[in-house]
Steps between C-alpha positions, in 0.01 A plus 500: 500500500824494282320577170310808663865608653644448120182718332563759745888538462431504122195728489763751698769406316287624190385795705857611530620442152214679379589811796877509339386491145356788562809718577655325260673181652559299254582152603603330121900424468633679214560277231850388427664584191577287222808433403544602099549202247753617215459222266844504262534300125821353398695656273550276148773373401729748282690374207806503609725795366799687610500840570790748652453601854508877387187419286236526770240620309516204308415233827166319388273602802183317575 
């Protein structure tokens, strides 16, 4: 008796899904976004060297 009153509820249970898929119900959870990886790489060493603070286009940049 409970595995005919489980295959009904499911047969309507498809019944329905099928019913609001049709108007376009759509029951799926959007899926989550993912986060971003920014993957960064050491600098190398620099030799070491002075330079004036008013030379800024000389700063070694990586």
């Amino acid at each position: 008796m409970q595995a005919l009153i489980e295959l009904l509820a499911g047969f309507l249970a498809l019944l329905a899904a099928a019913a609001l898929h049709q108007i376009g119900v759509d029951f799926k959870t959007a899926p989550k976004a993912e986060r971003e990886v920014h993957r960064v790489v050491d600098c190398p060493p620099q030799p070491s060297q002075t330079f004036a603070a008013a030379d800024r286009e000389d700063v070694p940049r990586c």
